[in-house]
N, C-alpha and C positions, 0 to 999 in steps of 0.2 A: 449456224448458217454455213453453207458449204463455200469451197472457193468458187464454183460456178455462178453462187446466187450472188456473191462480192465483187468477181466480175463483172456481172451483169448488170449490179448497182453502182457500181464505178463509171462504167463505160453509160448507164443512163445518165448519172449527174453530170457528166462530163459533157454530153450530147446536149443537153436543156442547158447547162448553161451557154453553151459555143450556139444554140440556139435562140436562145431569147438575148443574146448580144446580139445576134443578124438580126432578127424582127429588130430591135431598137436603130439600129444601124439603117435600116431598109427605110423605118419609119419615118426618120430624121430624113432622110436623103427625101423621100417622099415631100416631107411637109415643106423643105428647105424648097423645093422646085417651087411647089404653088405659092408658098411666098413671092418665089423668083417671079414668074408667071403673074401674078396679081398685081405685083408692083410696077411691074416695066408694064400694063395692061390700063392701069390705073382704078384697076377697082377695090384694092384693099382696103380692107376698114379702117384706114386714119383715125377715127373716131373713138375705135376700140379702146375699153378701159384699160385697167393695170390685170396682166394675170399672173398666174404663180405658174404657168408653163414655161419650161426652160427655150432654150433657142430650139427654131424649128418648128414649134407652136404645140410639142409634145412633152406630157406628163414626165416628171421628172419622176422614175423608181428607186426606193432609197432613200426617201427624203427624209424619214428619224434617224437616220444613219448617217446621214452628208449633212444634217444640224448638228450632230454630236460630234461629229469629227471636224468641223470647221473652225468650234474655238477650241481648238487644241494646237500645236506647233508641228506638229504630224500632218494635221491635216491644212496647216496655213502653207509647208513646204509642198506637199504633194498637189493642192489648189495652184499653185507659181506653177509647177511641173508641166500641169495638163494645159495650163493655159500655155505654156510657150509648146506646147504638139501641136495647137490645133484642132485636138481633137475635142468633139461636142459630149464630152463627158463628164460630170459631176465629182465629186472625192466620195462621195457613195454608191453610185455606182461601178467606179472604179473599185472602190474596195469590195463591195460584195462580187465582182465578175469573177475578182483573184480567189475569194473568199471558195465558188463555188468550183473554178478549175485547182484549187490544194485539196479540196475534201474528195474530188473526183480523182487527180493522179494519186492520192493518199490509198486509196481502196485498189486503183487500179495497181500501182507497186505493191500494196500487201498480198494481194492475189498472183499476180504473173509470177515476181521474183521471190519476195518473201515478207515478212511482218517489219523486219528490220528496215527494209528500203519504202516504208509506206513515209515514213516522218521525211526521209531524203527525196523523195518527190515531192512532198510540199514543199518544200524550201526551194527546193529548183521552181517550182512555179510561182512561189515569190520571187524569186530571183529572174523568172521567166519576164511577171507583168515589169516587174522595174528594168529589166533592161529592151522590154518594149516601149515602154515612153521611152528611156536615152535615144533607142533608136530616132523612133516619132522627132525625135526633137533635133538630133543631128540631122537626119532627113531636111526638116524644117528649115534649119539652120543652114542648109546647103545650098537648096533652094532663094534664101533670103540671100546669100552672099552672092551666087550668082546672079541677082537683080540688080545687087549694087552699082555698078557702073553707071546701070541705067537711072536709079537712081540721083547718082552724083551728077549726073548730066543734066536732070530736071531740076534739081535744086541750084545748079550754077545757072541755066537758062534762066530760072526765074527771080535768080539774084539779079541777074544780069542786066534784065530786065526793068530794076528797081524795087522787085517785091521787098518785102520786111522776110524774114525767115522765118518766120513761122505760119507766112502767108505761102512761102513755097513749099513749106513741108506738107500744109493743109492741099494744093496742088501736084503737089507730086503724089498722096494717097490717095486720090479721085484718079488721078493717071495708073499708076501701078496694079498689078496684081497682086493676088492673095502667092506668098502670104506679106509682101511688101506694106502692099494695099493697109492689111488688115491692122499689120504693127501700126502703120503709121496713125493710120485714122487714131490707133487709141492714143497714141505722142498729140495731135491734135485734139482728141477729146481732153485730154489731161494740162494742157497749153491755154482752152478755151476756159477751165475752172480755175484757171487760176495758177498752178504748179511752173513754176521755173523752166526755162528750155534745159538747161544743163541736169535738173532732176526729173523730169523726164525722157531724155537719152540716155542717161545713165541706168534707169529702168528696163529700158531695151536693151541695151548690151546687156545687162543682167539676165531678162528672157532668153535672148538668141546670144550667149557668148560667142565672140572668135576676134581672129585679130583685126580681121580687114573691117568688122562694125565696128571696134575700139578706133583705128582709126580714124572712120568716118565718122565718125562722137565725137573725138579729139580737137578734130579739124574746125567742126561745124562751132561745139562749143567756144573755143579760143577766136574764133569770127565774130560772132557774138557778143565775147565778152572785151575783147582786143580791137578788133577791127581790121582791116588792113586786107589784103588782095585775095577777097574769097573766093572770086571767079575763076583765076588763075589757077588756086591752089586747089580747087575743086575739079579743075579739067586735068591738071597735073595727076592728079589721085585716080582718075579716072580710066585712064592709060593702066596707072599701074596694077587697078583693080579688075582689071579685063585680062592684064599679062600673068597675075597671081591665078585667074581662076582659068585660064589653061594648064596651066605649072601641077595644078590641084587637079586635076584629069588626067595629068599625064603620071600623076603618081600612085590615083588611085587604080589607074589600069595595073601599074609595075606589081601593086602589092593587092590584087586580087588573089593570086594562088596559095600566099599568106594566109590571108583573111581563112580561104575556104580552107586551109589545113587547119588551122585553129578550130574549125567547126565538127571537123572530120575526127579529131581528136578524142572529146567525148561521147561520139555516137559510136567509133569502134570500141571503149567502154562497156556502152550497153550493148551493145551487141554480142559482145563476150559473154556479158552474165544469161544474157537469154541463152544464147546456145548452150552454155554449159548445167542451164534448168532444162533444156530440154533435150539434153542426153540423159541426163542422169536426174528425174523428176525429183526436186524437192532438195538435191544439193545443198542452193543457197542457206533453205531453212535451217539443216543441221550445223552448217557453216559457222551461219549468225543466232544459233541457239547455246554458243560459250560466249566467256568473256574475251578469248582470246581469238577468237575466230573475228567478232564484233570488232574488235580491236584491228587488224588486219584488215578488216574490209577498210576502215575507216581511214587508214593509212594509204588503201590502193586508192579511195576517195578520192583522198587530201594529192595523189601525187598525179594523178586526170587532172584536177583543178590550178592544181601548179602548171601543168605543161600548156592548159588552156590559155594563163594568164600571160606568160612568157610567149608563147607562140603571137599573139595578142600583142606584146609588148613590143615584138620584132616589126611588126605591121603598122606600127602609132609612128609614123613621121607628121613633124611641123612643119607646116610651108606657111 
């Protein structure tokens, strides 16, 4: 098969996949509306029996693949993952999406650059879907931290008030937004069967780590389980979770430039090797057809991923 037909079947798998994720994607958003619409309408089918369609009211694809992987430790960590993004995807789905963008940049590196760099473009697109959930999740996490305040303020009003605590947390997730909302409701589902207030906040800090939820865990739990001035120390917490998440603006603007050089990093990489295949067609292949050539690229690899990390490293402030 020539390089133009590997091309072409690269850049196809590539395409159907990053395709039939948007139809799923479109589909979900779709189904999720007319629920929306049905329910505030009040015509939904309440009645409707149990189905095996996942949320949104669409076919789950993947599903001997998201059975096989879910009792495993693989797929019980990666299941924890996708559930603190948010996002409405299965551990089979996720995995075959990765599955079909490694087989598609695999062909498409063996073809552009050369056979050596097909195995290095899959790993980079494992490496790609995993540090798209981190993102998804920090994203998440960001957004949850900046609720907090408002949070703290509903849970003290409704202490204040004389609720029980777990009657404010069930009122503060009918108040809040997603994804506040969404955590809470499941701290409330898990409250309502029975589990502990302190093991179920612990669970959330676990989904959404950071400090200012540790805190807010801390606080509530020790109220709880101590007693003693939880209005106070809740409005107290409150101030300072509204002055942390200015603090955390103002620093993620400082080390924007950061960030974006870390990224800039290994796209000048590639961009080297392409230009120097298309001066001199086929370069890399002779390159990476010794051992010691192999060797060398593997080193220039290793020292792009070093500088990535480092440049990354310089940008990681704790507030």
């Amino acid at each position: 098969m020539g390089d133009l037909s590997l091309l072409a079947l690269g850049l196809t798998v590539l395409a159907l996949t990053c395709g039939v994720a948007g139809l799923r994607l479109y589909a979900s958003g779709r189904a999720s509306h007319r629920e929306l619409i049905d329910r505030l309408s009040g015509t939904g089918a309440s009645s409707a029996g149990p189905t095996r369609r996942g949320p949104g009211g669409r076919r789950r694809p993947f599903a001997g693949l998201d059975r096989r992987l879910r009792g495993t430790d693989f797929g019980r960590r990666l299941r924890l993952k996708l559930q603190s993004t948010g996002l409405d995807l299965s551990v089979g789905e996720y995995v075959g999406y990765v599955l079909g963008v490694v087989a598609g940049l695999w062909l498409i590196g063996s073809v552009v650059l050369a056979p050596f760099f097909g195995p290095v473009f899959g790993l980079v697109a494992i490496w790609g879907g995993n540090t798209f959930l981190s993102w998804q999740r920090a994203k998440r996490t960001d957004r949850f931290i900046g609720q907090l305040p408002e949070l703290a303020r509903l849970i003290a009003n409704g202490t204040a008030a004389g609720l029980a605590m777990r009657t404010a947390l069930s009122m503060a997730a009918e108040e809040m937004e997603e994804p506040a909302g969404a955590e809470l409701t499941i701290v409330a589902n898990q409250l309502a069967v029975g589990r502990s207030l302190e093991e179920a906040l612990s669970e959330l800090g676990e989904r959404l780590p950071s400090r200012e939820l540790t805190v807010l865990v801390s606080t509530l739990v020790l109220a709880n389980r101590a007693g003693g001035t939880i209005v106070a120390s809740l409005r107290n917490l409150t101030t300072t979770l509204e002055e942390r998440k200015e603090t955390r603006r103002e620093v993620r603007t400082m080390l924007a430039e950061i960030n974006a050089t870390a990224v800039t990093i290994p796209l000048l990489g590639l961009g080297a090797l392409l230009m120097i295949n298309s001066m001199s067609p086929g370069a890399l292949s002779r390159v990476t057809s010794s051992a010691g050539g192999q060797i060398a690229m593997l080193v220039s690899l290793a020292l792009y991923v070093v500088g990535f990390v480092v440049v990354r490293r310089f940008g990681r402030i704790d507030v």
